[in-house]
N, C-alpha and C positions, 0 to 999 in steps of 0.2 A: 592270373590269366582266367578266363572265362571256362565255365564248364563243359565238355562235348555234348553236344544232345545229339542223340540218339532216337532211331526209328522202331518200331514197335517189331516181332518176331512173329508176322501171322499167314504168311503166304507157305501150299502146300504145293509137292513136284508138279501136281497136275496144275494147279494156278498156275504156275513159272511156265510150264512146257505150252500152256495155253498162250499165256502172253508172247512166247516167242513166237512160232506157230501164227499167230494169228497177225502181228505183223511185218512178218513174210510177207503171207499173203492178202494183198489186199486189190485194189480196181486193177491194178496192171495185169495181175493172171488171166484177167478175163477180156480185157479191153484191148490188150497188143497182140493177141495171135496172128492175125492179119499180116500186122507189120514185123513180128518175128521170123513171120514164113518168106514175106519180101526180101529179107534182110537174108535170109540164109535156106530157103526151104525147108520143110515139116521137119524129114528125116534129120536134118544139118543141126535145126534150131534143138530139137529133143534132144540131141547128143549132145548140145553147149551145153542147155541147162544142168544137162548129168553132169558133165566134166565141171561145168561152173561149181557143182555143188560140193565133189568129191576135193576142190579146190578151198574152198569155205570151211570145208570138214577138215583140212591141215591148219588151216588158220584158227578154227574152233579148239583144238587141240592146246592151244596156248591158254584160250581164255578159259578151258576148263582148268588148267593149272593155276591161272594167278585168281579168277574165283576161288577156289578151293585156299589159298595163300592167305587172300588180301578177299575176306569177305563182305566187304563195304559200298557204302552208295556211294556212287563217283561214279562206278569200276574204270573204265579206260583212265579218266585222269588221276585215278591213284594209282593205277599200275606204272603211269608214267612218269608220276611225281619218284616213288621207290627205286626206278632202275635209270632215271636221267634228270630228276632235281626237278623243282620249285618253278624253273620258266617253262619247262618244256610241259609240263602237267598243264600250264595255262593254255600254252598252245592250242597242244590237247583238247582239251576241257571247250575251249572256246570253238571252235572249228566244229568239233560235234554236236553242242549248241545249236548251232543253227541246224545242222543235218538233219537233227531230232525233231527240234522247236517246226523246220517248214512242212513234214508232213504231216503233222497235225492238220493246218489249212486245205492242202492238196488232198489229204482224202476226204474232207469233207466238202470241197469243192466238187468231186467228183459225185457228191448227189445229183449235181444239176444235168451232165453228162448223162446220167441212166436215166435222167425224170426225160433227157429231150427221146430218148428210145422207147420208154414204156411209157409216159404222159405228155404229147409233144404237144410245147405252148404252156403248160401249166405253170413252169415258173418262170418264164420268158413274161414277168408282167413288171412294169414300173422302170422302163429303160433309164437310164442314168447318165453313160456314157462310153465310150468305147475306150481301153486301154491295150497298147500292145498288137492292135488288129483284134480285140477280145473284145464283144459286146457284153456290160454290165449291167443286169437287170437287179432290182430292190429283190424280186421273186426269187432267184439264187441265193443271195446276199443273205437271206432271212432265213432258207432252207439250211445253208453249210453251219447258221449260226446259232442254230436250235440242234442241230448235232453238236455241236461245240460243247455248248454250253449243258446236254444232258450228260453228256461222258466228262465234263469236267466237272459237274454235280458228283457224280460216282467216284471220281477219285478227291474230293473232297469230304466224303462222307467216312471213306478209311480203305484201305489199301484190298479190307479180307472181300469188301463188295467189287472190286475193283477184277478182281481174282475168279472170283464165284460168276462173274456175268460176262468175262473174258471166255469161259469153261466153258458156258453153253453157248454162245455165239462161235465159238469153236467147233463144238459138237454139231451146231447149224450146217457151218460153212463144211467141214470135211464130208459132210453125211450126203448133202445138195450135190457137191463134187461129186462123190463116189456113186449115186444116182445115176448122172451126166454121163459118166463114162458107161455105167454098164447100161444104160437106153440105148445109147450109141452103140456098143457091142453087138447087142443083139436086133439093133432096126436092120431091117430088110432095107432100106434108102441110101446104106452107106457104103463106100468098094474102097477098097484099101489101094485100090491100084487110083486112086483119086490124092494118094498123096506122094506119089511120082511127076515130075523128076524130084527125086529125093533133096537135093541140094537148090541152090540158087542159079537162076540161070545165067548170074552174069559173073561169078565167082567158081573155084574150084570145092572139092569138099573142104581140105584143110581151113580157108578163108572163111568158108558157112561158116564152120562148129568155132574157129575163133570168134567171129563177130557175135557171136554170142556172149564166149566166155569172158568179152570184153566188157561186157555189163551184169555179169554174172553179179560184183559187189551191191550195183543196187537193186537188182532181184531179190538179194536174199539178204538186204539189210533186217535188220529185226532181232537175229539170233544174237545181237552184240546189246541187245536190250536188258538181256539175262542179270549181268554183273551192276547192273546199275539198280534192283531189285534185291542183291543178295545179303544184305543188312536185313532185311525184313522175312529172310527162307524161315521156315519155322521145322527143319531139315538140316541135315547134315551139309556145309557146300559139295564136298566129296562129289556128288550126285550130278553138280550143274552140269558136266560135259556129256552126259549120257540123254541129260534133256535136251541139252542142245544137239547131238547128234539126231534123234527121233524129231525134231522140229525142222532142220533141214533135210533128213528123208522125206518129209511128208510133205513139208513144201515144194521139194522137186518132183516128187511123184504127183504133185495136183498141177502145177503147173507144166508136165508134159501128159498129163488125162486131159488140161480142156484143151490145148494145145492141137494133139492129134484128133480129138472129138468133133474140133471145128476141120480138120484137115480133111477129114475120108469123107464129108458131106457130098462137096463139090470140089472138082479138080482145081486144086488151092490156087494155077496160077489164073484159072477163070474169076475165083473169090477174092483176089487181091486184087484183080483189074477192074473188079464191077466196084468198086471205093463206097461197101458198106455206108452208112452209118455205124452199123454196131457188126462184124462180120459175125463173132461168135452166137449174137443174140438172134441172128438171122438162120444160122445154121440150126442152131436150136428147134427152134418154130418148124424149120422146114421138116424135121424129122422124129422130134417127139410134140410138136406142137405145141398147145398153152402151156402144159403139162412141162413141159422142157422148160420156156420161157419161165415158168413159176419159177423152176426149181434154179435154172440161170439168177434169174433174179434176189432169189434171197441169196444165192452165194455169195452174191458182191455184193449185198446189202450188208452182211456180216463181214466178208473182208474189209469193207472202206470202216464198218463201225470196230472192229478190234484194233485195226491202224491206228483210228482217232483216241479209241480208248490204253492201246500199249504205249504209242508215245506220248499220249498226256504223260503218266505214272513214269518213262525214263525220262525224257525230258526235265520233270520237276525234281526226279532225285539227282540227277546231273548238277542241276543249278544250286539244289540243298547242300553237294558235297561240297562244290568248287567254293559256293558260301561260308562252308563250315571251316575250308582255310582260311577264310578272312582275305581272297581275291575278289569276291561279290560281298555287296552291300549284307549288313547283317539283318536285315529286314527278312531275305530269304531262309533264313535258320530257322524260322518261329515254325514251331511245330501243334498244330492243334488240341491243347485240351483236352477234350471229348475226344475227338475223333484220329487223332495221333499220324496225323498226315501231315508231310509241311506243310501247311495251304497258303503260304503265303510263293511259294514255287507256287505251286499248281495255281494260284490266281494271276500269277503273269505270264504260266503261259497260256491259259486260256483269252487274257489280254489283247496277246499278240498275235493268236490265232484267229479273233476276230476280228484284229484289222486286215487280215492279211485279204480275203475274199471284197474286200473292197478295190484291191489292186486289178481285179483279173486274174484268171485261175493261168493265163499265160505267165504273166510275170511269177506267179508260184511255181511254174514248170521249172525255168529261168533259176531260179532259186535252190530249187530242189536238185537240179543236174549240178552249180556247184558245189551241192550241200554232199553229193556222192563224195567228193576232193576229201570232207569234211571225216566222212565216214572211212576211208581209205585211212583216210591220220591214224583214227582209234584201232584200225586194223594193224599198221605197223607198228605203233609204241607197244601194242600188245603181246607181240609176238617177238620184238625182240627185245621187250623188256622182260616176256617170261626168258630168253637167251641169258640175258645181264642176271637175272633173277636166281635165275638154277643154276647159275654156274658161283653166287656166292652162297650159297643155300648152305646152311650146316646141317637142315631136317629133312635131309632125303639120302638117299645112299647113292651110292657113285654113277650104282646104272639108272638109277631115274635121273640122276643128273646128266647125264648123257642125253638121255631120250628127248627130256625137258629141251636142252638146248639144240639138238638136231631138230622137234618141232619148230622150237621158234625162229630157228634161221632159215628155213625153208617158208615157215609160214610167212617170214616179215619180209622176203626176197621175191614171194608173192604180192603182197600189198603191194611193194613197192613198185613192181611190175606194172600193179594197177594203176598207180598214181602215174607215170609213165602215163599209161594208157591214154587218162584223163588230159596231160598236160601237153605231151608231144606232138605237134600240127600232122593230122594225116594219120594218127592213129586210128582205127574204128571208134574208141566213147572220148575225140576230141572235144573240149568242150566248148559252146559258141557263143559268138561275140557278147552277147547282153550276160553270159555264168558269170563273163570274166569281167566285167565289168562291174556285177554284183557282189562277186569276189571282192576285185579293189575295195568297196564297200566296208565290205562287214570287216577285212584286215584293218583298214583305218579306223573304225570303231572299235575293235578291238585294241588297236594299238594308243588309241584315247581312254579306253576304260583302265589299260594298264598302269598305264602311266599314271593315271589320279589313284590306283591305291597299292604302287607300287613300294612306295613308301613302308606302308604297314603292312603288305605280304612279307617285305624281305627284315625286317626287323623282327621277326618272329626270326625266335630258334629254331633249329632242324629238332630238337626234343620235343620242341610244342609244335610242330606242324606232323610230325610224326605219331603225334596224339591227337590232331583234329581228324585230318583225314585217314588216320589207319587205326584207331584208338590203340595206339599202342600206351604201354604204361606213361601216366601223367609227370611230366616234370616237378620235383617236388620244389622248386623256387621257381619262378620267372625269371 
């Protein structure tokens, strides 16, 4: 049998915590206030994202244990492969795939977005055609693709660059926030009684704070990026739950600072009737001026660029892991020479991220809401594969094995809740007609990709699949 290869050990806490952190948060913190306050009012929406997060933080709870367990690139599909077998790992594995793989496009799509508020018309040049009800211009096209392709330069160059320019666009982004809120605190332009009535007017409070917490999973997708990095910690894993807890503090603390920043401007239900362009970037201007707009601006210039640049690097170790069992093409396993990155992941999915802006940044939306379904998956096999996990554990003592599986069945009864959410007509995050249709989709390709190397997935022994994807000790025959 072939040999494991293996990823190089050069990423530090703060690299890890940066990458989660940073895709959190990305164009949505800044771009839906508006429609958060629609959806549920100021007070309503700020208490989802709490509750969304302190919900996230039990689900986190799992993947800080099978990280710490199982510290390999895959993570979700090798947590899944360990506590429910070889098909369910692909499921897994494939379903998060796309989650990962579509927003790459979308947040580089969302350059065009900001260029039509701070440069209107600039990239609106070379029309092409309309998709979706979505006007596509060459100008866009060329914008999302010169993002792509610099942050898939970077993670082709090696993982420690990848880490070191996540750190400071982090340090960009949290620092712009934290500006935003305290200008806002102390302008004389803003009345806290402008974020009354606290709730939505066409709902109770309970309804506000849920419809929130019913998208809470893809608010705060990003922190599941962690485990698919932790082959390459150059760190104890021990650590990963602690990152990941301070990475969703701080994303739910930025995301209810610009949140109420846009709220106390103008009486929000006056600011959600006058149908912005950009509400937050408006509110901005209005009360610290250029100076606000600067500082707006580069925030979401580094959330949309640490999105592009965190899921490039999960994305391609995803596709490196599920490779390394021999369910993808062995093409994907080649790990670079010099620069010890897979790049032959990282070159398809920058591939695929540049076709994608040629669809319409609509059909990406489309994409990306079922791609949520996708991300729900990795949340449940996690959580209650850390349950399956700790409860045959022999290296933990009786009360972590308790605790271990009281997390993950709360955590995974959570997900599953989620997925509910997503799938039951009438739910608040039902998903609409074109998800499910794109849905249909990627299953049937999926279920075509299986089937051609199903063959030589399942002829592999459990001893040698137990060495590709967990390097556990190599089978000494075939």
């Amino acid at each position: 049998m072939s040999e494991r290869v293996e990823l190089e050990k050069t990423l530090s806490p703060a690299n890890i915590w940066a990458i989660a952190l940073g895709t959190i948060i990305g164009f949505g913190c800044f771009i839906l206030p508006s429609d958060l306050m629609a959806k549920s009012g100021p007070i309503g929406a700020a208490i989802g994202i709490v509750v969304g997060g302190l919900i996230m933080l039990v689900i986190a709870k799992s993947y800080g244990f099978m990280v710490k367990e199982l510290p390999v690139a895959g993570g979700e599909f090798a947590y899944a492969y360990t506590a429910f077998g070889r098909n369910h790992a692909y499921l897994c594995g494939w379903f998060l795939t796309l989650g990962y793989l579509s927003i790459v496009p979308l947040n580089a799509t969302a350059l065009a977005i900001l260029a039509k508020f701070i440069a209107p018309g600039l990239f609106e040049q070379g029309f092409l055609y309309t998709m979706a009800g979505y006007d596509v211009y060459m100008g866009e096209i060329m914008l999302a693709s010169a993002a792509i392709l610099i942050f898939g330069f970077f993670n082709f160059k090696g993982v420690k660059d990848v880490g070191k320019v996540q750190l400071i666009m982090v340090g960009l982004l949290v620092g712009s926030v934290l500006l935003i809120g305290g200008g806002t605190a102390i302008s004389s332009k803003t009345a806290v009684a402008n974020m009354f009535p606290a709730f939505a007017l066409d709902k109770g409070m309970v309804a506000s704070i849920l419809a929130i917490v019913a998208i809470s999973p893809w608010m705060y997708v990003g922190f599941d990026t962690i485990p698919q990095a932790a082959e390459e910690y150059d760190f104890p894993p021990e650590k990963s739950f602690s990152l990941i807890f301070w990475a969703i503090f701080f994303g739910a603390l930025m995301y209810v600072i610009v949140l109420l920043s846009t709220a106390v401007v103008y009486p929000w239900t006056e600011l959600v009737a006058a149908n912005h362009i950009w509400a937050t970037g408006t509110a901005m201007e209005t009360i610290l001026g250029k100076a606000g707009v600067f500082f707006l601006v580069t925030a979401v210039c580094m959330g949309i660029f640490t999105g592009i640049n965190g899921f490039f690097m999960a994305t391609s170790r995803l596709v490196f892991g599920m490779a390394r069992a021999k369910i993808l093409p062995k093409w994907f396993v080649y790990v670079h020479p010099e620069h010890k990155t897979p790049s032959n992941a990282i070159m398809f999915v920058g591939i695929m991220a540049l076709l994608a802006p040629w669809f319409g940044r609509q059909a990406i939306v489309w994409v990306v809401d079922m791609a949520a379904l996708g991300t729900t998956f990795g949340y449940m096999y996690t959580c209650f594969g850390a349950y399956v996990f700790g409860k045959a554990s022999t290296s933990i003592t009786a009360k972590e094995k308790g605790s271990v599986k009281a997390w993950g069945i709360v955590g995974g009864l959570f997900s599953f809740a989620f997925l509910l959410l997503l799938c039951v007509p009438g739910s608040p995050g039902f998903m609409a007609t074109p998800s499910w249709i794109a849905l249909v989709g990627w299953v049937a390709l999926g279920i075509i990709f299986y089937l051609a190397k199903t063959k030589e997935y399942n002829k592999l022994s459990t001893a040698e699949l137990d060495y590709l994807i967990l390097g556990r000790e190599k089978p000494v025959s075939e």
